[in-house]
C-alpha positions in Angstrom: 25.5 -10.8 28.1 25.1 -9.6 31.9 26.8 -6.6 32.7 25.2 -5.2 35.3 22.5 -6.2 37.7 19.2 -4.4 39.1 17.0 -4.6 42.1 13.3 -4.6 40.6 11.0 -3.1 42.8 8.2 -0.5 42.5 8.9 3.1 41.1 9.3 5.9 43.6 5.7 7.4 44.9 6.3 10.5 43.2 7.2 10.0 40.5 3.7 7.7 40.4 1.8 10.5 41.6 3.6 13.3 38.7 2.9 10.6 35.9 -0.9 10.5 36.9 -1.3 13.9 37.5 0.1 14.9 34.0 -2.1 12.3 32.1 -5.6 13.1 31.2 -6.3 9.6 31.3 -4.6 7.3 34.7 -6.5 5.1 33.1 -4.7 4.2 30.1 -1.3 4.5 31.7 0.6 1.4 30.3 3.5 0.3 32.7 7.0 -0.2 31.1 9.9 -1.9 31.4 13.6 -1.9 29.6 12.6 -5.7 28.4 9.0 -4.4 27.4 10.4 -1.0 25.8 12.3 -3.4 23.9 9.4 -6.0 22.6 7.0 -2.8 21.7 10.1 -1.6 19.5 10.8 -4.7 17.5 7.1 -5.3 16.9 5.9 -1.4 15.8 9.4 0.4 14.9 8.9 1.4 10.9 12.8 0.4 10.3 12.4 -3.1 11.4 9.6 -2.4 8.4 11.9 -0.7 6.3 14.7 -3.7 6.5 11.6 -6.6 5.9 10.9 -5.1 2.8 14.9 -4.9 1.9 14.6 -8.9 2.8 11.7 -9.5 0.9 13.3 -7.4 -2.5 16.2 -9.8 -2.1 14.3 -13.0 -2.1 12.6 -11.2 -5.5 15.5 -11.5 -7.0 16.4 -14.6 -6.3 13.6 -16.0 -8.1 14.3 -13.6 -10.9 17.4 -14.9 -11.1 16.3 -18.7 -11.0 14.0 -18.2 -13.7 16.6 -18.6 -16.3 16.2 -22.4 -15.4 12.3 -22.1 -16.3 11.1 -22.8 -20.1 9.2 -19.6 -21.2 5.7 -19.9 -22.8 4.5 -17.7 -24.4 1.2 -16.9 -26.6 0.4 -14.3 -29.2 -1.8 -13.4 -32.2 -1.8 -11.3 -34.8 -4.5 -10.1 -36.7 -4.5 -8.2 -39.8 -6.2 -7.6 -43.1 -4.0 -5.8 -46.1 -3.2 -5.9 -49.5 0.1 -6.4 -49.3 2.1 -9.4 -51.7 4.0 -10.7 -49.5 1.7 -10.8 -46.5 -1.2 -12.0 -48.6 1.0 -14.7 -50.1 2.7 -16.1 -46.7 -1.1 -16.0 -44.8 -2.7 -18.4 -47.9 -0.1 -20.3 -47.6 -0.6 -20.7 -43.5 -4.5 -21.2 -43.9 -3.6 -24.2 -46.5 -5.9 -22.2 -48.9 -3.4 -21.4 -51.5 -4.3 -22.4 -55.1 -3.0 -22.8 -58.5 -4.8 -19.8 -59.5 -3.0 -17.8 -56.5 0.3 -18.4 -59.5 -1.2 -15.6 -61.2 0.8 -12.9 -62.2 -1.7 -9.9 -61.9 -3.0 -12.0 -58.7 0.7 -12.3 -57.0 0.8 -8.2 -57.8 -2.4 -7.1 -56.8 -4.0 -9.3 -54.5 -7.6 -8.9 -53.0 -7.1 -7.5 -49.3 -7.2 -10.3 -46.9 -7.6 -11.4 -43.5 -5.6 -13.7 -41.4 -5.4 -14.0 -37.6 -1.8 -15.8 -36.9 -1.9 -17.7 -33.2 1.4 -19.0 -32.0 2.2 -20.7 -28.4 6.0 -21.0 -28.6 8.0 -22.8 -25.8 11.9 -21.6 -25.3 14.0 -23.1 -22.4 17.7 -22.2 -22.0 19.8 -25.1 -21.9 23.9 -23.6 -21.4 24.5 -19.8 -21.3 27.7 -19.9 -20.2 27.2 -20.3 -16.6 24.8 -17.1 -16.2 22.1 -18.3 -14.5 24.6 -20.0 -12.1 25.9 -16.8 -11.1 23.3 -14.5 -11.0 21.5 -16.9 -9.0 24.6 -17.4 -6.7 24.8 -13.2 -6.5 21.0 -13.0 -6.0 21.7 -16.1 -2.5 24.2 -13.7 -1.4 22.1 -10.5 -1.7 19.9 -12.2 0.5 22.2 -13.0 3.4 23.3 -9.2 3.1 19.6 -8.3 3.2 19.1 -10.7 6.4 22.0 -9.6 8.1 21.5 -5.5 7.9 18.1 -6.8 9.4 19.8 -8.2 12.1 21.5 -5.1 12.7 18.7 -3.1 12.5 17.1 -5.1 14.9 20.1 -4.3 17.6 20.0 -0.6 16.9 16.2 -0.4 17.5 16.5 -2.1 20.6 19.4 -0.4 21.6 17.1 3.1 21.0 14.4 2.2 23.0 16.9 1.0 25.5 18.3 4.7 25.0 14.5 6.3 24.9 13.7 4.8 28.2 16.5 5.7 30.2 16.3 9.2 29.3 12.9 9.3 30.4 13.8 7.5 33.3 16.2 10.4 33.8 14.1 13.2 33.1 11.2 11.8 35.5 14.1 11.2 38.0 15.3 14.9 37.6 11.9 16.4 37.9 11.3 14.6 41.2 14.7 16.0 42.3 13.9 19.3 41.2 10.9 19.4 42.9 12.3 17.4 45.9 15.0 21.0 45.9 12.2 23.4 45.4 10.4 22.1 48.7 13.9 22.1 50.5 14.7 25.4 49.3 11.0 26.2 50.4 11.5 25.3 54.0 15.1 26.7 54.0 14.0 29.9 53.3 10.8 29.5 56.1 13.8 28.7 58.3 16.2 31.7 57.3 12.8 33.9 58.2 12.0 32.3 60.8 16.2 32.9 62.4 15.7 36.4 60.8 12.3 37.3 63.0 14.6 35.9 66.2 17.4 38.0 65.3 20.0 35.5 64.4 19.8 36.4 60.7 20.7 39.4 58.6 18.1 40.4 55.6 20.9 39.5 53.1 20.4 35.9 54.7 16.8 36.2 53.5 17.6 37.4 49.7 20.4 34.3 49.1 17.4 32.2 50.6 15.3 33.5 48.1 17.4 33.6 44.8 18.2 30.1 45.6 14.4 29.6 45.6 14.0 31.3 42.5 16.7 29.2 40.9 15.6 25.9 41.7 12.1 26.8 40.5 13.7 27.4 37.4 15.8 24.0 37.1 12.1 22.6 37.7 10.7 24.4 35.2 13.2 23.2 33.2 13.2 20.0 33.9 9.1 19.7 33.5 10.2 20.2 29.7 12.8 17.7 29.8 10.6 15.2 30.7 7.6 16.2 28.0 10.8 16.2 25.0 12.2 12.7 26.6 8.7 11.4 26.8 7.8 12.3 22.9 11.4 10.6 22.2 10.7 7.5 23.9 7.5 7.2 21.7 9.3 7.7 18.6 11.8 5.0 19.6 9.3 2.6 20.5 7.3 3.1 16.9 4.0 4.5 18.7 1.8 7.1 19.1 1.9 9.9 20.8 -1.8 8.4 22.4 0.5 6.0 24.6 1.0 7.4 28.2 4.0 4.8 30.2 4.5 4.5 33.5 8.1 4.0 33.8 9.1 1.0 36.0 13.2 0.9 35.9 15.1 -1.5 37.5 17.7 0.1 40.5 21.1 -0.7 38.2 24.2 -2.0 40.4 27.2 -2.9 38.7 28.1 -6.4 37.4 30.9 -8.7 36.8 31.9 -8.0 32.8 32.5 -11.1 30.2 35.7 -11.8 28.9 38.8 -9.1 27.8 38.7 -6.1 26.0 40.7 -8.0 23.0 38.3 -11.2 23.3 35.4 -9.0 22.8 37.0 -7.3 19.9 38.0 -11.0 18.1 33.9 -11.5 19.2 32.4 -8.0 17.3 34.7 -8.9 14.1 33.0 -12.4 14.0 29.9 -11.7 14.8 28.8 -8.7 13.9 26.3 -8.6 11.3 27.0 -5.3 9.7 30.4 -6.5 8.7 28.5 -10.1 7.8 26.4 -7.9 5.7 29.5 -6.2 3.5 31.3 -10.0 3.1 27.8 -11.1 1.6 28.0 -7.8 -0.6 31.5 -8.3 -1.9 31.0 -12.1 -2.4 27.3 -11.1 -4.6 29.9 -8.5 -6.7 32.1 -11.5 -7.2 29.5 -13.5 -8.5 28.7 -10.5 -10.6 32.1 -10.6 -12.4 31.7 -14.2 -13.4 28.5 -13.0 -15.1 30.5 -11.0 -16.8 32.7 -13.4 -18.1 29.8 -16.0 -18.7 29.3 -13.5 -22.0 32.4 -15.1 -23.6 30.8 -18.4 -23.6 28.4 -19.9 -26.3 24.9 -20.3 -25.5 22.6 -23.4 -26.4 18.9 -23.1 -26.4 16.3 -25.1 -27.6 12.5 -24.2 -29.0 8.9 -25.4 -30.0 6.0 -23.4 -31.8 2.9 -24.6 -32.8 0.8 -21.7 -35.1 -2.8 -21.9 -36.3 -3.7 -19.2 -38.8 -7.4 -18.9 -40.2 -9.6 -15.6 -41.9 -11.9 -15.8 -38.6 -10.5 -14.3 -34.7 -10.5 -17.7 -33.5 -10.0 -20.5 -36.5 -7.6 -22.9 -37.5 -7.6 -23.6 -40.9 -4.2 -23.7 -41.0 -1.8 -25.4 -38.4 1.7 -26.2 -38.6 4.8 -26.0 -35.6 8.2 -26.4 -35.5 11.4 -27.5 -33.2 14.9 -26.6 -33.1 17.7 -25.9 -31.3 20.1 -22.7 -31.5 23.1 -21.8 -31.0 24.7 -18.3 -30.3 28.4 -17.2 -29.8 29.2 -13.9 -29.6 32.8 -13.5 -30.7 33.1 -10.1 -30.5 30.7 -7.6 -28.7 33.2 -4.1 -28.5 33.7 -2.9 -24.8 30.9 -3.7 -22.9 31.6 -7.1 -21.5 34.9 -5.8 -20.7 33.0 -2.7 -19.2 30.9 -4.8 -17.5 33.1 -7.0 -15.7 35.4 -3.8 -15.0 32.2 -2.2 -12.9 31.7 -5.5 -11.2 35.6 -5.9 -10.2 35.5 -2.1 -9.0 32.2 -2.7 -7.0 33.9 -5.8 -5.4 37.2 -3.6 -4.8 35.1 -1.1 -2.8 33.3 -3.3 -0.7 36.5 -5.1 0.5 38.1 -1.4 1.5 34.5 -0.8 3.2 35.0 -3.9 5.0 38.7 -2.7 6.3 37.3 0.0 7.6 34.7 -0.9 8.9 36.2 -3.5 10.5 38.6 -0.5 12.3 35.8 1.5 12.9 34.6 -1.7 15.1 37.6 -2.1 17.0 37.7 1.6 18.0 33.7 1.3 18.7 34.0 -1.6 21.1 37.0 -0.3 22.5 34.8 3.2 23.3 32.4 1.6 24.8 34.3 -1.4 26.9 36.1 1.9 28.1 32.8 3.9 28.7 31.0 0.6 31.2 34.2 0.8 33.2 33.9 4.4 33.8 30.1 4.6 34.4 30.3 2.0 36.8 32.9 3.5 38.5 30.8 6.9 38.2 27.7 5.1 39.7 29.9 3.6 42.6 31.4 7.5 43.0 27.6 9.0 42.7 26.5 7.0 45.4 28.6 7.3 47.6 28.4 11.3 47.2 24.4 11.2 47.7 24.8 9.6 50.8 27.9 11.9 52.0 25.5 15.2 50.5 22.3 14.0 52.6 24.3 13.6 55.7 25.7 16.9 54.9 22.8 18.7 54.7 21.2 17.5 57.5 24.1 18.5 59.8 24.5 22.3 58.5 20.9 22.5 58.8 21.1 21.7 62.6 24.0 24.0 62.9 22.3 26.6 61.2 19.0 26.2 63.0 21.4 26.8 66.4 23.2 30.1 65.1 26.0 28.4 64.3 26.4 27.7 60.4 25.9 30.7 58.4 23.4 30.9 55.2 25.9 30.0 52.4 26.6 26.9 53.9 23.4 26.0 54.2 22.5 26.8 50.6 25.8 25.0 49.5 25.0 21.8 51.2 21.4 21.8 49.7 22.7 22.3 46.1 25.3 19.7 46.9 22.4 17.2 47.4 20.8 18.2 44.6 23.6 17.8 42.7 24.4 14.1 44.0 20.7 12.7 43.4 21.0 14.2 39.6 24.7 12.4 39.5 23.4 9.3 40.9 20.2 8.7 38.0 22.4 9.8 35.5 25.6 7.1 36.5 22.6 5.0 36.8 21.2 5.0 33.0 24.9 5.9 32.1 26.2 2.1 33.1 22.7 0.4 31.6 23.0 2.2 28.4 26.9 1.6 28.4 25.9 -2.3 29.2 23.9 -2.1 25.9 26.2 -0.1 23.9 28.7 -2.4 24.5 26.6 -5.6 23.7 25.6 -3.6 20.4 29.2 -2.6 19.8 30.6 -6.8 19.9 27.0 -7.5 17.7 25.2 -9.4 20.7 21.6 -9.3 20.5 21.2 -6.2 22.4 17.2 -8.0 23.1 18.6 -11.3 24.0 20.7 -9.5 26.3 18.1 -7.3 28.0 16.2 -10.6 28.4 19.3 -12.6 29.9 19.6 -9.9 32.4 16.2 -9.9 33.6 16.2 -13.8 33.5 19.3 -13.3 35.5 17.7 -11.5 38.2 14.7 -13.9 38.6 16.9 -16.5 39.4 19.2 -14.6 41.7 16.0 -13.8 43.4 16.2 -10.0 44.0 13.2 -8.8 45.8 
């Protein structure tokens, strides 16, 4: 979704020349763009990790939950030597060794101690359980498409913060270069005030404004040096890298675009499409299935079975083999509170996440009405900022003519500086303002914030903007 358009084109020549002088290594500098700040996020940001694993947990348990269709095998032994009657008795009797003399009293009482080692492979497979399996695998579909969908939204967010991380890098090397850009003006204003002070057409006190306003823009440079080294360690946390990876920012010249659509059709858009709220429907409709489980308890279940068994004195014989089939039946017809209990957390569960859906879904209206709001103002801001920078730079360059001639006195000619460096700081920040707004708002309705960085690029290749 285009919302505002840029002029690519090369990054200033300073702001070249501060990047490879703070890098040890010019070599390594990696150029960037929004659309390439993007692709490095989705491929090494550790939530995009975080929410593959959520994806991968749900799919899990959907197979958990299909494997009440499965038979079950399984295969045991147990081997044992004792004295004991009964045991003694039953294990004869499953080697096919038992005897007529086993009938005898003191024999039946006091056997011998004997071994037997009992294999059984039994086979169970669930035939009706009241609709169980059904649900849970129904809940465990849903869980899924809740799983996919907060990825989805994760997604957005990390492309919206690298987005975020590269604009404000973009600003902070914009506002060193206009620091510095002060510091050499204020440099030559105050050569100038000496110079008009040696010639007699300035006082001393002309000399000291000259030189506190020196002093101060030195320190907004200072200042902004560590802007730039914090914004630069943020934009590598957004992005998912190291802090190895030196960029050389190359962002676009933003100009304000034609918007899609009303304020109410992108609010009818964000509750329709965005995935967050997908994700809480999918969450409700898995507790919903839930509560049928529940109820599934109330319902008879029908099962049927096979074991073969092989019992013998040795680990692995088979003296003795016999097996068996069968179905069963169980109805419970009374189990207290806890299927009640049960289906009273699952109802509950469902119940909250249909009043997080209401207000999330008002939380989204006021979101995207926020940030419709905030790209109307920032463009209007950027059209305001530039329009100041140019009014500031003619400014200055009169005052400084008049002052040069005796007639503009040394406040004026400090204001009118400031005043420009105040307009080029207002003009990068209305610029990342209206690209971040541009985002925010495509995040806001649940538009691919990617996609969207992509269109807008695409855009501009066919416009053909040198």
């Amino acid at each position: 979704m285009i919302r505002w358009k840029f002029l690519s084109g090369p990054p200033p020549v300073a702001l070249i020349l501060l990047l490879l002088a703070s890098s040890n290594a010019a070599a390594s500098v990696e150029p960037l763009t929004p659309h390439r700040a993007v692709e490095l996020a989705l491929s090494n940001h550790p939530a995009l990790e975080v929410a593959d694993y959520a994806v991968s947990g749900a799919e899990a348990e959907r197979n958990v939950a299909r494997s009440g269709y499965r038979p079950r095998v399984d295969l045991t032994n147990d081997f044992a030597r004792s004295t004991n009657p009964t045991y003694v008795f039953a294990s004869k009797l499953g080697q096919e060794r038992f005897s007529v003399e086993d009938f005898n009293p003191e024999t039946l009482n006091n056997p011998d101690p004997f071994t037997n080692s009992q294999w059984r492979i039994a086979l169970r497979q669930s035939i009706w359980n009241g609709g169980s399996d059904q649900q849970r695998s129904k809940a465990s579909k849903h869980g899924i498409e809740a799983a996919e969908a907060g990825r989805t939204r994760v997604r957005n967010q990390v492309a919206f913060g690298a987005l975020r991380g590269f604009w404000d890098a973009v600003v902070a090397d914009e506002m060193l270069a206009v620091t510095r850009r002060a510091e050499l003006a204020a440099e030559a204003n105050f050569d100038l005030v000496d110079e008009q002070l040696q010639a007699g057409l300035a006082v001393p006190s002309d000399r000291m404004s000259a030189e506190v306003r020196l002093a101060d823009v030195r320190a907004q440079r200072i200042r902004a040096e560590q802007g730039q080294r914090v914004a630069r360690a943020a934009l590598r946390r957004s992005l998912g890298v190291g802090d190895d990876r030196e960029f050389l920012l190359e962002p676009p010249q933003v100009r304000p675009g034609e918007p899609d659509g009303e304020l109410e059709q992108e609010v009818v858009a964000a509750l329709s499409g965005r995935s967050d709220l997908k994700a809480l429907e999918a969450r409700e409709a898995q507790a919903a299935a839930g509560s049928r489980v529940a109820d599934s308890a109330h319902w008879p279940r029908l099962g049927f079975g096979a074991m073969y068994e092989a019992n013998d004195e040795n680990l692995f014989g088979a003296s003795g083999t016999n097996w068996t089939v069968g179905l069963s039946l169980r109805w419970t017809l009374y189990g207290g509170s806890e299927v009640g209990s049960r289906k009273a957390v699952a109802n509950a569960q469902r119940s909250r996440l249909k009043a997080m859906q209401r207000e999330l879904a008002d939380g989204i209206r006021l979101e995207v009405a926020s940030a419709w709001a905030d790209y109307h103002s920032a463009a209007q801001r950027l059209q305001v900022a530039e329009s100041s920078l140019e009014l500031a730079g003619e400014a200055l360059r009169i005052v400084r003519e008049r002052y040069a001639e005796g007639m503009a006195v040394i406040v004026e000619l400090l204001g009118a500086e400031a005043a420009l460096t105040q307009a080029e700081g207002n003009r990068v920040q209305a610029g990342r303002d209206l690209a971040l707004a541009a985002a925010a708002l495509d995040l806001a309705i649940g538009t691919d914030v990617a996609s969207a960085t992509l269109d807008t690029t695409a855009q501009e290749q066919k416009d053909g903007t040198p």
